[in-house]
C-alpha positions in Angstrom: 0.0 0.0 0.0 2.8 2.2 0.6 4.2 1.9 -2.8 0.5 2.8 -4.3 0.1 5.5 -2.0 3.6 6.7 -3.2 2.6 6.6 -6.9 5.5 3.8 -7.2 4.5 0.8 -9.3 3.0 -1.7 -7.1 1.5 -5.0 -7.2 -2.2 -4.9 -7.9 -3.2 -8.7 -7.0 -1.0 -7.7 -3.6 -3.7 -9.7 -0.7 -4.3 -6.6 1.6 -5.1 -4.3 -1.7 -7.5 -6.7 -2.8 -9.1 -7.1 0.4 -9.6 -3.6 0.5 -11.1 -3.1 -2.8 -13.4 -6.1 -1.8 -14.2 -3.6 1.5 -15.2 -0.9 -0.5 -17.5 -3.1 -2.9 -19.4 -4.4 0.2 -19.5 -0.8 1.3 -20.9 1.2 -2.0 -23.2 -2.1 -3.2 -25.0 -1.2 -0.2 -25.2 2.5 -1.1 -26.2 1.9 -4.4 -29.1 -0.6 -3.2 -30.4 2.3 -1.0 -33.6 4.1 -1.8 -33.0 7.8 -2.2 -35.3 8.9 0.6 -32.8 6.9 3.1 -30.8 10.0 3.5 -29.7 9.3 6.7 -28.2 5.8 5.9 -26.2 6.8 2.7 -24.7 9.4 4.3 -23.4 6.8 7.0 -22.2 4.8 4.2 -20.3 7.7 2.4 -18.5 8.1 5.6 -17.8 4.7 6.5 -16.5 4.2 2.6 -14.5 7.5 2.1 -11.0 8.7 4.0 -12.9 12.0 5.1 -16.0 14.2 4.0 -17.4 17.3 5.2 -20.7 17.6 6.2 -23.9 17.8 3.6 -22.3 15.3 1.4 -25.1 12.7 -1.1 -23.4 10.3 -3.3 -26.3 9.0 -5.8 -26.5 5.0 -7.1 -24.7 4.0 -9.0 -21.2 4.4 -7.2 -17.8 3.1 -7.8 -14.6 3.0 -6.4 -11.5 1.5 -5.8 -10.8 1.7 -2.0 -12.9 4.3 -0.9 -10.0 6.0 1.9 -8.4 7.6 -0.8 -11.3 9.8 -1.4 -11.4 13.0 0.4 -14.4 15.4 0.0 -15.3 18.5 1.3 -18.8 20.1 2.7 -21.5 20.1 0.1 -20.3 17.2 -2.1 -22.7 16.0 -4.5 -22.0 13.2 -7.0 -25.3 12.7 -9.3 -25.9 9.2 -10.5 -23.2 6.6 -12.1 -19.8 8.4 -10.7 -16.5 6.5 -10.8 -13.4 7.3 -8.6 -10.1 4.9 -9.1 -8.4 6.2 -5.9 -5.7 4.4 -6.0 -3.5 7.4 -5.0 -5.5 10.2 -3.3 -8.7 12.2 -4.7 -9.1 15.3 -3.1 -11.9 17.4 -3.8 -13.1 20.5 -2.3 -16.2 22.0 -0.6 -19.5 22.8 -2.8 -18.2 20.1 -5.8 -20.9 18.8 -7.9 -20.2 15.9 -9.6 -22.9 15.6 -13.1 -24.0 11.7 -13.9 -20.9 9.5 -15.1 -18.5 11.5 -14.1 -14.8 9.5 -13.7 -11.8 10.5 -11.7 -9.0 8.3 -12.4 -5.9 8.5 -9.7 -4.8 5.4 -11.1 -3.2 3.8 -14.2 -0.8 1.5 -15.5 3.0 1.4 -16.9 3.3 2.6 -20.0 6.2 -0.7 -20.7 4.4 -4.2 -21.6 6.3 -6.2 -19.8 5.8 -4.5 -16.1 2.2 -3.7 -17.6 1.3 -7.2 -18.0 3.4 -8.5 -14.6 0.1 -6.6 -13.2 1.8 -4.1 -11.5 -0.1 -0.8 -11.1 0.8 3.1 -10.6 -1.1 6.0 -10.5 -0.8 9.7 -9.7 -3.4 11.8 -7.0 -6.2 14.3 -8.6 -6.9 17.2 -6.5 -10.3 19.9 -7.3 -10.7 23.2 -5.7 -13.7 24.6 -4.2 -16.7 25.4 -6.1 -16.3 22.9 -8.8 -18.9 21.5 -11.3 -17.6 18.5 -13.4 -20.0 18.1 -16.2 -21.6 14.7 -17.6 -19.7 11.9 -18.9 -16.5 13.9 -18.0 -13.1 12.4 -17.3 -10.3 13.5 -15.5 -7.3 11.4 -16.0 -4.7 10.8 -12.9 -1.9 13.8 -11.9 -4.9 16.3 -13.0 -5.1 19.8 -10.4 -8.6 21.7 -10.9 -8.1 25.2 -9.3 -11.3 26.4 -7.2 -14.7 27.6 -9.3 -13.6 25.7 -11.8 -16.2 24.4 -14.2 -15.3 21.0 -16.4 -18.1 20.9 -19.4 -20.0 17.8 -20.3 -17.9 14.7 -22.2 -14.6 16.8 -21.6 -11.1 14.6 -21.1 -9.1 16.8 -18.5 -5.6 15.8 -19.4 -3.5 18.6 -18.0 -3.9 20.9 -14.7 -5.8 24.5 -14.8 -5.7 27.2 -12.3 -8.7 28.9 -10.5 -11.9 31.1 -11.9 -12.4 29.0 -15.9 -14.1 26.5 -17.9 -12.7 24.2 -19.7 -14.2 21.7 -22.4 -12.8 19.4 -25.3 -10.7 16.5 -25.7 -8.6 17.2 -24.5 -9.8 19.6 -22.6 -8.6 23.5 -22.8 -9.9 26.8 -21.5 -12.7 28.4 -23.0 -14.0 31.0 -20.8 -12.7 32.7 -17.9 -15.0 33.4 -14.9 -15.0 36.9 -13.7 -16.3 36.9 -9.8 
């Protein structure tokens, strides 16, 4: 785990990694078998499942992660319905993010050599989102990504590269297209 959390290759069938990620299964499959008026219950999920959340924080069915403890959310969080977060190395996302339906964070990856690719050893790099952050539909953020606060990603969008504060950004891959004036 220390290698993974390192964003060192590491050995994805390791035995305490894939007990983990069978954890975190257990823990969203029973969030995303909630109804939606059992407020109370998902949120004790969310917290069970993620590293740390602020308060206010509704995760909608149908969730996915890796190992959950590599997410870190602020206040406010909402991610709408089909959301996917590979935490292998952290995700860190700020307060008053809204996440739009199939939206997927990627901290991890694989080598880019075949031959340490296919020994199934694993890498990835951490993703970190400001404050104030909309991610739009069917948007992808790739792992080593940095979204500055008020940042807004538009729908089908493939963030490859880091952007500061106060724009929005569309395309694949992705590039500025407005500025926000506050």
């Amino acid at each position: 785990m220390k290698k993974m959390m390192a964003e060192d290759l590491y050995d994805v069938k390791d035995p305490k990694l894939v007990h983990d990620r069978d954890l975190a299964k257990m823990l969203y499959d029973q969030l995303n078998h909630l109804p939606l008026t059992a407020v109370e219950e998902q949120s004790k999920i969310v917290k069970q499942l993620f590293g740390s959340t602020g308060e206010n924080v509704e995760v909608r069915a149908n969730f996915y992660c890796d190992y959950g403890y590599n997410i870190h959310v602020g206040e406010n969080f909402f991610a709408n319905y089909d959301c996917l977060l590979l935490d292998t190395c952290p995700i860190t996302i700020g307060k008053n993010a809204l996440l739009a339906p199939r939206v997927q964070i990627y901290a991890a990856g694989h080598p880019f050599d075949v031959k340490t690719r296919n020994s199934w050893l694993g890498n990835g790099q951490t993703v970190t989102i400001g404050d104030n952050c909309w991610i739009g539909g069917n948007a992808i953020i790739v792992p080593g990504v940095t979204l500055g606060n008020n940042v807004i990603v538009g729908a089908g969008s493939v963030v490859t590269k880091s952007f500061g504060d106060d724009v929005v950004v569309a395309g694949n891959p992705a590039r500025v297209i407005k500025t926000i004036g506050n």
